[in-house]
C-alpha positions in Angstrom: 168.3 79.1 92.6 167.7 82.8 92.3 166.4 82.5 88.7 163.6 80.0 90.5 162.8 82.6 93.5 162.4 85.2 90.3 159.9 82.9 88.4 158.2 82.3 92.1 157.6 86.2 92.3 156.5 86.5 89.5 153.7 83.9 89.5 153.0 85.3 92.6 152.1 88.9 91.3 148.8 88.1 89.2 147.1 86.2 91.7 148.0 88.8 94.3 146.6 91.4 92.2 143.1 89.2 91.6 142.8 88.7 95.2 143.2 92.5 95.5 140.4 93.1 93.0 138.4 90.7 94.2 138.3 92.6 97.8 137.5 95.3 95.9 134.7 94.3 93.9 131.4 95.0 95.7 129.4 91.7 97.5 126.1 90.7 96.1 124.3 91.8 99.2 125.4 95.7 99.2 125.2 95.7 95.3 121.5 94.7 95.2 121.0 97.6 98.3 122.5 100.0 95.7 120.2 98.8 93.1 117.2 98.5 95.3 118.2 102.6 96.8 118.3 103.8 93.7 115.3 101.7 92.2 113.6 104.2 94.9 115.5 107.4 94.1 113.7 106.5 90.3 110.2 106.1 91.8 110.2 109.2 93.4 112.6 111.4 90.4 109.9 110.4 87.9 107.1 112.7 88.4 109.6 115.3 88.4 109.6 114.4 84.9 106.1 115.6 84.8 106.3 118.9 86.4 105.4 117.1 89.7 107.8 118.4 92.6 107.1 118.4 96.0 108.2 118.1 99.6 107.2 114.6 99.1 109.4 113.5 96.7 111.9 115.6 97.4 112.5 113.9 100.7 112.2 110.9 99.3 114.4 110.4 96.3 117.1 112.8 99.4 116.9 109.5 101.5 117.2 107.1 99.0 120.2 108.7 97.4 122.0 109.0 100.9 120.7 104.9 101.1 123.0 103.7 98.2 126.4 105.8 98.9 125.5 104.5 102.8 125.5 100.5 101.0 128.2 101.6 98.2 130.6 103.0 101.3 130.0 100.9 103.7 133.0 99.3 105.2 134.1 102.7 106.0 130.7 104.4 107.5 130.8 100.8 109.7 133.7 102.6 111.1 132.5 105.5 111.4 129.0 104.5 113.5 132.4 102.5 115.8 134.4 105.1 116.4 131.3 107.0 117.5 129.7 104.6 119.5 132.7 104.3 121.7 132.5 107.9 122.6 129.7 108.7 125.0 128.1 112.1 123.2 128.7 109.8 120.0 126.5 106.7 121.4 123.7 109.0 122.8 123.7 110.7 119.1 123.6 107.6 117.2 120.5 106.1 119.5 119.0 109.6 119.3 119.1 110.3 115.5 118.7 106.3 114.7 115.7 106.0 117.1 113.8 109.3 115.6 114.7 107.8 112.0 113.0 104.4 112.5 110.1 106.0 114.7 109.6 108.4 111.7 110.0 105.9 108.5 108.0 103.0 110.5 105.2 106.1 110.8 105.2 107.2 107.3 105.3 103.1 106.1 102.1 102.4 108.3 100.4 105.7 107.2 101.6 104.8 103.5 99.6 101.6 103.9 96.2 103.5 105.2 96.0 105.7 102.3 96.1 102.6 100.2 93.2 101.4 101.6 91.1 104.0 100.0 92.9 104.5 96.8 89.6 102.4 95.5 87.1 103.9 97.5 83.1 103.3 96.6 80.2 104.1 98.5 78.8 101.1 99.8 75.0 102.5 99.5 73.6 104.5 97.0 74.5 108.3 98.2 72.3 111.6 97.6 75.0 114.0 98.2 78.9 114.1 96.8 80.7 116.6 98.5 83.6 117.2 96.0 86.9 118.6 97.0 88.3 121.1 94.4 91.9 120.9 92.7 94.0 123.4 90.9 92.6 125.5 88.1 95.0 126.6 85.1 93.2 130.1 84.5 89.5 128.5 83.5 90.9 125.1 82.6 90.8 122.5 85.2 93.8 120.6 86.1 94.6 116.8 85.1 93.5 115.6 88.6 90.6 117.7 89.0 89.6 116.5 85.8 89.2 113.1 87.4 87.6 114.1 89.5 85.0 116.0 88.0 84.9 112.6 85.4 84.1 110.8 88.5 81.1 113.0 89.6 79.8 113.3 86.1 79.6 108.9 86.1 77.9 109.0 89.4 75.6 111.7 89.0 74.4 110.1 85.6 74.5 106.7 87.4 72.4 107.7 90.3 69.8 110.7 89.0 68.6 111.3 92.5 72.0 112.5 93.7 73.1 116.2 94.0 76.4 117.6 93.8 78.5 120.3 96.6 81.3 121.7 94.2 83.6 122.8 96.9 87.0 125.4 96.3 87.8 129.4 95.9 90.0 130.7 93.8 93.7 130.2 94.5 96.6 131.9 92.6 97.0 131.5 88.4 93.3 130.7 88.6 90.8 133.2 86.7 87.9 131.4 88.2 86.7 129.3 91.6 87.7 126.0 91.4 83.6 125.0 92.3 83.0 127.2 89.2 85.0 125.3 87.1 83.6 122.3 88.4 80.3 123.4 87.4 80.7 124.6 84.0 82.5 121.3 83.1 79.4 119.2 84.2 77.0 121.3 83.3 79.1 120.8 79.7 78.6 117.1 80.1 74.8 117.3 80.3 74.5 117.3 84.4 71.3 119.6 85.0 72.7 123.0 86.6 69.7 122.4 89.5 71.6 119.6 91.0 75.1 121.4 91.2 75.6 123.7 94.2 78.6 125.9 94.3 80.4 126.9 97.4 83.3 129.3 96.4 85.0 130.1 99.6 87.1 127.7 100.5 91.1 127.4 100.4 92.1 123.7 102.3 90.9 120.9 102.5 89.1 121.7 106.1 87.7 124.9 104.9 86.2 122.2 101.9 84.5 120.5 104.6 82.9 122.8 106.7 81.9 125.2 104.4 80.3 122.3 102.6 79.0 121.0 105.7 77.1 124.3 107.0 75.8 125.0 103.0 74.1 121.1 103.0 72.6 122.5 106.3 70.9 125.8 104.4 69.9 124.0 101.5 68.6 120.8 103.8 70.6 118.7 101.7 70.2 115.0 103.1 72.5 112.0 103.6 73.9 109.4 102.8 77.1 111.4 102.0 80.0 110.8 99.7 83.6 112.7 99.9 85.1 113.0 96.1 88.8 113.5 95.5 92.1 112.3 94.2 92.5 108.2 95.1 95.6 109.4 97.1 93.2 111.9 99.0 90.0 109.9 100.1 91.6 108.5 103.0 92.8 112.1 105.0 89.8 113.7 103.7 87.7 111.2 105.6 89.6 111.2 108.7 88.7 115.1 108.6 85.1 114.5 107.8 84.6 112.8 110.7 86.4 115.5 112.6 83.7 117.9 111.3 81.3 115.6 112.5 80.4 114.1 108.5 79.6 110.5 108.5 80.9 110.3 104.9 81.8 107.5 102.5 84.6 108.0 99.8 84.0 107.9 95.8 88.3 107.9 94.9 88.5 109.4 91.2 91.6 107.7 90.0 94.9 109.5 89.4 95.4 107.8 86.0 99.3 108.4 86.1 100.6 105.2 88.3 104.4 107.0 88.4 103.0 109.9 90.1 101.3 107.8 93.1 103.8 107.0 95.2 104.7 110.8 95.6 101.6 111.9 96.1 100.8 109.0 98.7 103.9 109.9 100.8 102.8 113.6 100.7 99.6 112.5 102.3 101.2 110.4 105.0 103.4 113.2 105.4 100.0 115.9 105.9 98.6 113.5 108.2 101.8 113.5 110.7 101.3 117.7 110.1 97.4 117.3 110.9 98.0 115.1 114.0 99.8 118.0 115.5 98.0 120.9 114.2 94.4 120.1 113.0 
């Protein structure tokens, strides 16, 4: 009889141990939440890849990364968010930091999905004047996007011979000339005549693009229609500010050929138009 309870225990042992790894192993449901949080975390690590890092992404791949150990661990945070919400400080924390969280992510979705309603921007009528936002310079060489852009202009402008040109954007740092400057030698280059190029130097944002554009259309009596060039990512602030300044301008979106990069630089727009919301 005891050599039978022996064999008993015995048998008993393996399956014990496959229901224990079994328990163990991680359900479908929180291993595709991994997969999916760090799916993310590679959407936004890539253009680091390229050079490309910015508050944007930074935030980004931070939040998916805490997303997965969140899913990987979470039997144990379950108990955690428990243990709190039966405390009273602990309940009005969780509602206070859960509340903000989903107030701020459902903000930056919807504003996510507004951007990407210009990232294909064309006027709908033909346009006499592009106001074109400057980029980064690399000492006299423009940058990849303003490139684009200035590709962009250079299509329309040959496209549409009545048009004229306002190359907007100073001189920032590592630049050895105005951003407008650089614009104008590289279409000039590409057979645009010089007469239809006008230059204004001054600028260092976005706003300052606008306005001082604005008042030099005024001193040369440039006419309308009017159409904003920048980045795809960028049409759809840089209209909302337009009309601020009183512009009634279309987009022209010059397409930021590197797909990996446009996630990041979409959030970082949703993220300037929270910023410009609050302080215009």
């Amino acid at each position: 009889m005891r050599k039978a309870h022996t064999g008993a225990s015995k048998a008993e042992k393996p399956s014990r141990r496959a229901s224990e790894a079994k328990t163990r192993r991680l359900p479908r449901w929180r291993l595709l939440l991994v997969l999916l949080s760090l799916l993310g975390f590679c959407v936004f690590f890539a253009p680091v890849l390229g050079g490309i890092l910015n508050i944007a992404n930074l935030a980004a791949m931070t939040g998916f990364l805490l997303l997965a150990v969140v899913f990987l661990f979470w039997p144990g945070f379950l108990r955690l968010l428990l243990r709190l919400w039966a405390k009273r400080w602990g309940k009005a924390l969780l509602l206070l930091v859960g509340g903000g969280s989903g107030v701020l992510v459902l903000t930056l979705l919807v504003l996510f999905c507004l951007v990407a309603t210009k990232l294909h921007a064309v006027p709908k009528e033909n346009c006499s004047t592009l106001i074109v936002l400057g980029c980064q310079v690399r000492g006299t060489t423009p940058s990849l996007l303003l490139r684009y852009r200035i590709d962009a202009v250079a299509a329309y402008l040959t496209a549409h011979p009545e048009a004229v040109a306002v190359l907007s954007g100073g001189m920032g740092s590592g630049e050895n000339i105005s951003e407008a400057e650089c614009m104008y030698r590289s279409l000039t280059e590409q057979g645009i005549s010089p007469e239809r190029l006008y230059r204004e130097a001054e600028s260092t944002s976005t706003q300052e693009n606008l306005r001082f554009s604005k008042a030099l259309m005024e001193r040369e009596g440039l006419r309308g229609p009017v159409a904003i060039v920048s980045s795809d990512f960028h049409i759809y602030r840089a209209l909302q500010m337009a009309e601020d300044f009183g512009l009634n301008a279309q987009g022209l979106a010059a397409s930021s050929k590197y797909r990996f990069s446009r996630p990041t630089y979409m959030l970082r727009e949703a993220m300037a138009l929270i910023q410009y919301a609050f302080a215009p």
